[in-house]
Structures are given as C-alpha cells and as structure tokens.
C-alpha positions in Angstrom: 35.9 11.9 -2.4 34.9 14.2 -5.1 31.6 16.3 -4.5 29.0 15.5 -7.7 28.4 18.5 -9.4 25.7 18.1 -12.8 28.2 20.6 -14.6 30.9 17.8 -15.5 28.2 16.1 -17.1 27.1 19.2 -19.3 28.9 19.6 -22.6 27.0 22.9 -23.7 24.1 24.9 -22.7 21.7 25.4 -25.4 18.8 27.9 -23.9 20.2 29.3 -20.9 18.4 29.6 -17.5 18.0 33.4 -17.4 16.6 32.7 -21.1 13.9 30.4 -19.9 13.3 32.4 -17.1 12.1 35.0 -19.4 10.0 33.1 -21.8 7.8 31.7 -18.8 7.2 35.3 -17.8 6.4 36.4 -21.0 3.8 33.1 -21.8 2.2 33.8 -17.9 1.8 37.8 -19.3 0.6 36.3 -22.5 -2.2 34.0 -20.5 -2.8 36.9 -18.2 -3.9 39.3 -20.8 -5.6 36.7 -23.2 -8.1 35.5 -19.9 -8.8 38.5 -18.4 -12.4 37.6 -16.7 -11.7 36.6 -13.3 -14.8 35.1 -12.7 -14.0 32.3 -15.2 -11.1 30.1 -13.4 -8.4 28.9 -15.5 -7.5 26.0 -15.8 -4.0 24.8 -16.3 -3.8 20.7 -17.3 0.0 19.2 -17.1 0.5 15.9 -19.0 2.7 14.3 -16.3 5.6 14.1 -15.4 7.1 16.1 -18.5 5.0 19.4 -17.6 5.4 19.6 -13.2 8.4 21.8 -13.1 7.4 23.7 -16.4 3.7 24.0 -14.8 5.0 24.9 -11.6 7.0 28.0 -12.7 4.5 29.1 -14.8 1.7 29.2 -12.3 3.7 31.4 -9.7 3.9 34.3 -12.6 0.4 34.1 -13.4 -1.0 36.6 -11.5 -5.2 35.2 -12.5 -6.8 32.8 -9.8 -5.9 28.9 -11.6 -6.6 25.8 -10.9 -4.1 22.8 -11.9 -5.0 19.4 -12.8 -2.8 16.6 -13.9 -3.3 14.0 -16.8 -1.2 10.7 -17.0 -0.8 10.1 -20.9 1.3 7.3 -22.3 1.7 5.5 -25.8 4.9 3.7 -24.7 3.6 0.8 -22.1 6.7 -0.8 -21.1 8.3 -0.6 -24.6 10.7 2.2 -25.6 8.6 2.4 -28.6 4.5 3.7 -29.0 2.3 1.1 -29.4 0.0 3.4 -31.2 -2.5 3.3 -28.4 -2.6 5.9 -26.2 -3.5 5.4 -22.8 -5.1 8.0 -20.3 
C-alpha cells in the first residue's frame, strides 16, 4: 500500500515556503519597529481558525512581549453562503 504524500495532490506551487517564510519575518520586523514601547503589550487578535498557523509563526519572530487572543467570526451559519449577519 502506497504511503500518502500531499504532493500528488499539488498541481503547482504558487508562493513558495521559503517565500512565505520571509514575508512573516519581514511583517514581525515591521511590528517590531512600528511598537517599540515595551511597556505597552501588544496585542495580537486571530479570527479563528483561518489565522492559528499564520499567528503562530508570526509570534515566534516577534521579538516584543505579546499577548494573543482569539475571535470566532462567522457570516456563513451552516450555509455555504453569508447570511449578511455576522456573528461573534
């Protein structure tokens, strides 16, 4: 039996890993230098579940003492379409 590997699955890689890699480290220098004051905590809000692995990465190159908080956010219900209504 054949091991799964995602790979067969992927036609084409659009934004590579090393890519992303260094756009997080750029955006965590970019929030390091624009919230210098470390007596102010940031603050860093993820709209779940999108943002956790994004978030994640990002808060180990941020070198400023953060807190993280999580928002659930949804305008879908049980539809595949937005009601228009969004819930928090």
């Amino acid at each position: 039996m054949k091991k799964y590997d995602i790979n067969d699955d992927i036609d084409y890689t659009m934004i590579s890993e090393s890519e992303i890699e260094n756009i997080v480290k750029k955006v965590a220098a970019e929030i390091d230098r624009d919230y210098p004051d470390p007596e102010k905590r940031l603050l860093l809000l993820g709209i779940l579940k999108g943002s956790v692995v994004f978030m994640g990465e990002l808060m180990k190159k941020i070198t400023l003492p953060l807190e993280i908080d999580f928002m659930k956010v949804s305008s879908y219900g049980s539809g595949t379409k937005t009601s228009g209504q969004v819930n928090i």
